[in-house]
N, C-alpha and C positions, 0 to 999 in steps of 0.2 A: 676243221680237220679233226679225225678223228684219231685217240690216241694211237692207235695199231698204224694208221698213215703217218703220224708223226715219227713211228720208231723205224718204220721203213725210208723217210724220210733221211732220217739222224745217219741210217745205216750207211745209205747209198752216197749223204756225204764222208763219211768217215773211207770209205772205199776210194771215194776219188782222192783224198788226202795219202791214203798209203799207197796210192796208184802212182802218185808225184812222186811223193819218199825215195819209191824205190826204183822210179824213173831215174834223178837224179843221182841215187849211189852207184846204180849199175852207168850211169855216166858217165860218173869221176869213174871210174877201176878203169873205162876202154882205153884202149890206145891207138883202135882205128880213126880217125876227126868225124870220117863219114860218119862210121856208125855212130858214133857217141852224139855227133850232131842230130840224127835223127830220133835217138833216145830224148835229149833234151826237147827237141818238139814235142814229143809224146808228154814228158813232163809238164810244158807251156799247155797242152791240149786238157791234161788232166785239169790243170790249177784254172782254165778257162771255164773249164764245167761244173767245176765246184763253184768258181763265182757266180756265174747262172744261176746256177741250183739253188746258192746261196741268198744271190740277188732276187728271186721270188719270192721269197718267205718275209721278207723285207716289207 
């Protein structure tokens, strides 16, 4: 892998980690259960794709 792929890489996981972050804060703030439920899947979906991502490199 070349370094420019590597930093691309680094990028797209760092993206899905803030993707979760702030899946989960704008969770906790809702007060609808729906909506906030389906925030936390989007959450669950982020932290699933970074383990992927993660789990390749591996």
């Amino acid at each position: 892998m070349t370094s420019k792929e590597l930093l691309y890489v680094e990028d797209a996981l760092g993206h899905e980690q803030f993707f979760q972050q702030k899946c989960q804060e704008t969770a906790s703030q809702l007060q609808d259960e729906t909506l906030k439920h389906c925030v936390m899947q989007m959450a669950q979906e982020h932290e699933q794709i970074f383990a992927s991502m993660y789990g390749l490199l591996n």
